[in-house]
C-alpha positions as CSV (number, residue, x, y, z in Angstrom):
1,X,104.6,44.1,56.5
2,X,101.1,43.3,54.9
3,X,99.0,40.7,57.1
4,X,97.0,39.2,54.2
5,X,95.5,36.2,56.0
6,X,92.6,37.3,56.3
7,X,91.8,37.3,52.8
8,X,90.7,34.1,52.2
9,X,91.9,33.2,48.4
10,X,95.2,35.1,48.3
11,X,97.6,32.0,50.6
12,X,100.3,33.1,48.9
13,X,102.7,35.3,47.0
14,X,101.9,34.2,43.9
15,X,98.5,34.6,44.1
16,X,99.1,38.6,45.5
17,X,101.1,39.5,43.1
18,X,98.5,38.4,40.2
19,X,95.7,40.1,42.0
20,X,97.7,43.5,42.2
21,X,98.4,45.8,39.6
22,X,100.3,49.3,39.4
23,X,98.3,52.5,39.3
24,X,100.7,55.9,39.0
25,X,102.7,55.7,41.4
26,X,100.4,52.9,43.4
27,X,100.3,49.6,44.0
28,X,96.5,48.3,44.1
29,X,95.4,44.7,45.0
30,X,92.0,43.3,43.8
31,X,90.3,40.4,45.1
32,X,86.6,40.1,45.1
33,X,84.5,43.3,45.9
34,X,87.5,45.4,47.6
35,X,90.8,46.3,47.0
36,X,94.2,47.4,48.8
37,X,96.1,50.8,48.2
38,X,99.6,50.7,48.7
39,X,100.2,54.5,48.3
40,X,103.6,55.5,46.9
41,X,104.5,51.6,46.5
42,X,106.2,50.5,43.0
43,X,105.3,46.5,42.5
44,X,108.7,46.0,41.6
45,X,109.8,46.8,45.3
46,X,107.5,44.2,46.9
47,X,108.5,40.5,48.0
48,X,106.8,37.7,49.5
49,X,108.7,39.1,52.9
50,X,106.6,41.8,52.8
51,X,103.3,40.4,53.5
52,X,102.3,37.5,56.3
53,X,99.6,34.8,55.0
């Protein structure tokens, strides 16, 4: 489970999955000035129940 809601911008699933893109074998969400490594993680194997916002 990914807490998100802290991020202000990114309130929903929707709005994650556009900022995130697949590097290798990675999963990588952008937004703003930092980003979010999700080591090992295919984008494919993510859904909205894995993150709280």
């Amino acid at each position: 489970m990914i807490n998100q809601s802290h991020l202000a911008g990114l309130n929903s699933f929707s709005e994650v999955m556009e900022a995130m893109s697949q590097a290798g074998d990675d999963a990588v969400i952008s937004y703003d000035d930092a980003s979010l490594t999700l080591v090992g993680v295919d984008l494919d194997d993510l859904g909205s129940n894995d993150f709280i916002f």
